[in-house]
DOBA-522734 format. One record per residue (C-alpha): z, y, x; residue in one letter. Coordinates in pm, whole numbers, padded with zeros to 5 digits, always signed. Layout:
ZYXA
...
// end
This chain:
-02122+00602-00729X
-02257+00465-00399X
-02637+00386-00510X
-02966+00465-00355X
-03076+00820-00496X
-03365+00873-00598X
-03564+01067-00331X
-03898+01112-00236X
-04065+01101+00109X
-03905+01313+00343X
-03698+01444+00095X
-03379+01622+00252X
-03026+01448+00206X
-02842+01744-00013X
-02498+01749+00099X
-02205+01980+00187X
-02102+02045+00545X
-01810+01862+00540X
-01977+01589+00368X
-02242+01510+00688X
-01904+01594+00937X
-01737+01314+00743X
-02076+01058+00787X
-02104+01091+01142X
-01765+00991+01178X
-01771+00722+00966X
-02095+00601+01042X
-02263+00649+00650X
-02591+00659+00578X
-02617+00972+00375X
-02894+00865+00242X
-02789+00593+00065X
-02598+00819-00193X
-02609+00936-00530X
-02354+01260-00500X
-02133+01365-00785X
-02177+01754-00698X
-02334+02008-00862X
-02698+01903-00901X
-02632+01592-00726X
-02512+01736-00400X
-02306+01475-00190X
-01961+01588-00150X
-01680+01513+00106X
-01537+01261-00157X
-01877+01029-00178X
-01869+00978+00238X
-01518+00893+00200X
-01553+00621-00093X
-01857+00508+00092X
-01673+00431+00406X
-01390+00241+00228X
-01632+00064-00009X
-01967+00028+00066X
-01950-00119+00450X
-02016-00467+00538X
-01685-00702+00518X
-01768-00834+00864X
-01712-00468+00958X
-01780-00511+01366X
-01920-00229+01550X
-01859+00042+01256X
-01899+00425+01437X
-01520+00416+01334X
-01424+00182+01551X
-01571+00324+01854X
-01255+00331+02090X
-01055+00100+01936X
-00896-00196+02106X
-00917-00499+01935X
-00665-00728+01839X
-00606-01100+01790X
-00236-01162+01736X
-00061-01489+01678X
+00177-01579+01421X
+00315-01884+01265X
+00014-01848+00957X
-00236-01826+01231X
-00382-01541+01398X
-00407-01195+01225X
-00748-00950+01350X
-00609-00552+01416X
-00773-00240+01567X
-00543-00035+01763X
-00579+00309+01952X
-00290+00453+02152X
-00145+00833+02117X
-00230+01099+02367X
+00019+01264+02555X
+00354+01141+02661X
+00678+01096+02467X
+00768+00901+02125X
+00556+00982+01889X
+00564+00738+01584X
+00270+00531+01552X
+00080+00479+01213X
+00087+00135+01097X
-00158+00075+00823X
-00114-00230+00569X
-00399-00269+00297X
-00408-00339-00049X
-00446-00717-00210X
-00863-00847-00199X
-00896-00525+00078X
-00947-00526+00480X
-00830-00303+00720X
-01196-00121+00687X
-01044+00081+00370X
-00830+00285+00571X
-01152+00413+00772X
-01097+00750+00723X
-00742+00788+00753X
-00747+00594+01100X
-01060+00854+01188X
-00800+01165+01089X
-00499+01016+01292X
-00686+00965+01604X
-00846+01326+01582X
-00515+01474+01549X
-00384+01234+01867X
-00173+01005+01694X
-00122+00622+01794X
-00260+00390+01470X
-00273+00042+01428X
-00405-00185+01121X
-00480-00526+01077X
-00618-00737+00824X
-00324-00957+00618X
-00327-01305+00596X
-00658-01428+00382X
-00807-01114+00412X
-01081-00972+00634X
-01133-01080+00991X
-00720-01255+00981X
-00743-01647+01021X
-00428-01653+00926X
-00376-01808+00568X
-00031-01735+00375X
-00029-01889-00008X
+00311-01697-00124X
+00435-01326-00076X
+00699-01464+00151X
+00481-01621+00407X
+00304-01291+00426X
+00619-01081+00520X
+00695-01343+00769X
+00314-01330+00948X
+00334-00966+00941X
+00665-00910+01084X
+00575-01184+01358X
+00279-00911+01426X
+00441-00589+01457X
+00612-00641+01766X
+00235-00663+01962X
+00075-00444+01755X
+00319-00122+01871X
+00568+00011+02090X
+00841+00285+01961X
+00911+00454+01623X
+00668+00308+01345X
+00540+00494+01059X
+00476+00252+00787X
+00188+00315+00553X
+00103+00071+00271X
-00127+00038-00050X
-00064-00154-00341X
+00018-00485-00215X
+00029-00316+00142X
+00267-00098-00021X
+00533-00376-00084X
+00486-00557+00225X
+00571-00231+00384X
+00875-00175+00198X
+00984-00552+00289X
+00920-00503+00653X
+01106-00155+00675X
+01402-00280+00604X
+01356-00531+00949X
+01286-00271+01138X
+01654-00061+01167X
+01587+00221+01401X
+01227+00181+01470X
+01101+00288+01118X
+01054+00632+01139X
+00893+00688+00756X
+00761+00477+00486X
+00444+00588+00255X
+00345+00418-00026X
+00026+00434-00186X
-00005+00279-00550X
+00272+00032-00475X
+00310-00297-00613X
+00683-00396-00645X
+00819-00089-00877X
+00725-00164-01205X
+00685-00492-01431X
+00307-00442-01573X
-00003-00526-01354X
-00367-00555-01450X
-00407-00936-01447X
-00763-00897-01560X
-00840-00714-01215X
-00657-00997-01028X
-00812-01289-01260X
-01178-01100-01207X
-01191-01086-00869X
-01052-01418-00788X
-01334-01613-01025X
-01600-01382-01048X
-01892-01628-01053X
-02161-01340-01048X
-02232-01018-00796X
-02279-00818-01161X
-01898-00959-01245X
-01764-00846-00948X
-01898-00493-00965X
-01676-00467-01314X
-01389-00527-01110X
-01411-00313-00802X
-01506-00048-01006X
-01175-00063-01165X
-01080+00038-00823X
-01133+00406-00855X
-01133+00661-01129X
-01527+00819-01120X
-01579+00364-01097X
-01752+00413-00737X
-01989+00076-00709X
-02040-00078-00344X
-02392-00163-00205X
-02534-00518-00336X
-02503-00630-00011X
-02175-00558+00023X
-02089-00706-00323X
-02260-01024-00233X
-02078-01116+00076X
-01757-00991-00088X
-01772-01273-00326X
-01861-01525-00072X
-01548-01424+00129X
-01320-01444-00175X
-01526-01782-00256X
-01414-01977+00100X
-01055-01812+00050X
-01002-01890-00325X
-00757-02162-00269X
-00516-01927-00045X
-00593-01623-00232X
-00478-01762-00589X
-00148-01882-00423X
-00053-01554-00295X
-00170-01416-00623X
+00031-01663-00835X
+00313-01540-00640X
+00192-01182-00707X
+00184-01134-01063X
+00162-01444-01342X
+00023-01322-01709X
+00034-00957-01632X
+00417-00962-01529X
+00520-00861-01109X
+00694-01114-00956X
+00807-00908-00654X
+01017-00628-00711X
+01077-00449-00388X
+01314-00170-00506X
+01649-00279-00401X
+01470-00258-00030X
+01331+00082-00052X
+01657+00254-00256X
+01815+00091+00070X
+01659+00253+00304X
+01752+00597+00519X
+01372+00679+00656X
+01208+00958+00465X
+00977+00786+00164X
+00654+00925+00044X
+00479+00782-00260X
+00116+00853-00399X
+00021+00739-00713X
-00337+00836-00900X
-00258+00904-01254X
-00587+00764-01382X
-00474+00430-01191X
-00616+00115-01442X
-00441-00210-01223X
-00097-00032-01135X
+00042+00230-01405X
+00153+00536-01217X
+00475+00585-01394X
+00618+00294-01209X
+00617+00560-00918X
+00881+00734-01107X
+01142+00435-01012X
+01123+00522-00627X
+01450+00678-00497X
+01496+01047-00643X
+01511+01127-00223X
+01128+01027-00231X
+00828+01309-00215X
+00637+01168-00523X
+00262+01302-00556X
+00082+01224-00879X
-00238+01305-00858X
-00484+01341-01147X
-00839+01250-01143X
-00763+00911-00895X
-00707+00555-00944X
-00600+00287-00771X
-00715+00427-00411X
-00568+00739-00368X
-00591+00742+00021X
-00976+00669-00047X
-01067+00928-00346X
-00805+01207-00228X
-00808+01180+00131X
-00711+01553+00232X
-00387+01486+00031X
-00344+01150+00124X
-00368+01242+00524X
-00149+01626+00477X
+00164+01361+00336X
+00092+01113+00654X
+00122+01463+00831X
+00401+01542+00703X
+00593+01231+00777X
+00464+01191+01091X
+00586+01518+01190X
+00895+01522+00993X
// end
């Protein structure tokens, strides 16, 4: 869990090399956290949850970032807030186009972004509609395909690789099948869109949580070891999903309604002739991970166990050796 641990003065951080690699890149305190190693150590996994969970939502000026060119890009909702850097080297290379999950920004995908720029590969991701830095507001699942696909075109040249999670996931799938010869793979993390069941709890909690402590429940259902952002992070969280209720509960409504999907993206993705990943954490409590099992049997299906909801967040060396693979496939 991300929580202050309990050191003394001058006490030294424990924590494995990769671990403090992984906080300088990101930009974590190491400090800050209570590790899940042996006797407390903080592991590789901790930065990584950190990153995606325990920053500030106004996210400007993260170590991250550094690099990055920033984005304002207009579409018919209003304007949507991405962070873009360009590959190295000549040729057409797909870029990574990263699409994040429902109540999310594009700050989850921290680490993944920090991996594809190390290896020299172009990356874009923006925040959707009603989420993050976006001012753009879309109340159904339909108005957020259209504000998204209005995007692309300015957010990158050539062959896109699209990568989506949970809601992300099915927006991705929708906007694939636009994209004809420019999609050049499709992974989905946790999708929405392949199944019937969804935790409406999750949805219902976050959208009327009237207290920080009611909050926490919910994001912890996030992730399978229940990893619990900073206060402060929790705090402004709510206010954010406070002044975007309104917009929020329509795209929701049009989301899932008493625990039943309303979108069901599977026509679209047995459609399409781009290679298909799909990751899905078996310990997953707002998305069962069998629903994976309806993808096309053409897909690469990874089931992991021990992970939730997140699985580009809790197992991120997995998560970024299948973007490898379809990026170099």
């Amino acid at each position: 869990a991300i929580a202050a641990a309990p050191r003394g003065p001058g006490q030294r951080v424990v924590a494995t090399p990769a671990a403090r690699q992984l906080a300088s890149r990101l930009g974590v305190d190491l400090a800050r956290l209570q590790g899940s190693g042996p006797n407390g150590r903080v592991v590789r996994a901790d930065v990584a949850a950190a990153g995606a969970l325990a920053r500030s939502p106004a996210g400007e000026g993260a170590a991250w970032q550094a690099g990055m060119e920033r984005l304002d890009l207009a579409t018919s909702a209003g304007s949507l807030h991405a962070l873009r850097s360009r590959a190295g080297g000549a040729g057409q290379a797909p870029t990574l186009v990263l699409l994040h999950g429902l109540f999310g920004d594009l700050d989850t995908w921290a680490g993944t972004i920090v991996s594809a720029r190390r290896a020299g590969f172009g990356v874009a991701a923006l925040d959707l509609p009603g989420h993050g830095r976006s001012l753009a507001a879309a109340r159904s699942f339909g108005e957020l395909v259209e504000s998204v696909a209005q995007a692309l075109p300015a957010l990158a040249d050539g062959p896109l690789a699209l990568v989506g999670h949970s809601l992300g996931a099915a927006l991705a799938v929708r906007l694939a099948g636009r994209l004809g010869q420019r999609l050049h793979s499709l992974t989905l993390f946790a999708p929405l869109g392949l199944g019937t069941e969804l935790n409406q709890s999750f949805v219902d909690g976050m959208l009327h949580a009237a207290s920080d402590e009611a909050l926490a429940r919910e994001v912890g259902k996030l992730t399978a070891q229940r990893t619990l952002p900073s206060a402060a992070y929790l705090g402004e969280l709510r206010q954010r999903l406070a002044a975007r209720g309104e917009v929020l509960a329509g795209l929701c409504a049009s989301l899932s309604r008493h625990g039943v999907q309303q979108i069901d993206v599977l026509p679209q993705l047995q459609a399409l002739a781009a290679p298909v990943s799909v990751v899905h954490g078996r310990d997953d409590d707002i998305i069962a991970w069998q629903h994976a099992l309806r993808a096309p049997a053409r897909a690469a299906l990874h089931l992991v166990p021990g992970v939730g909801h997140m699985p580009q967040v809790e197992a991120m060396a997995l998560a970024w050796e299948v973007l490898q693979r379809a990026l170099r496939g």
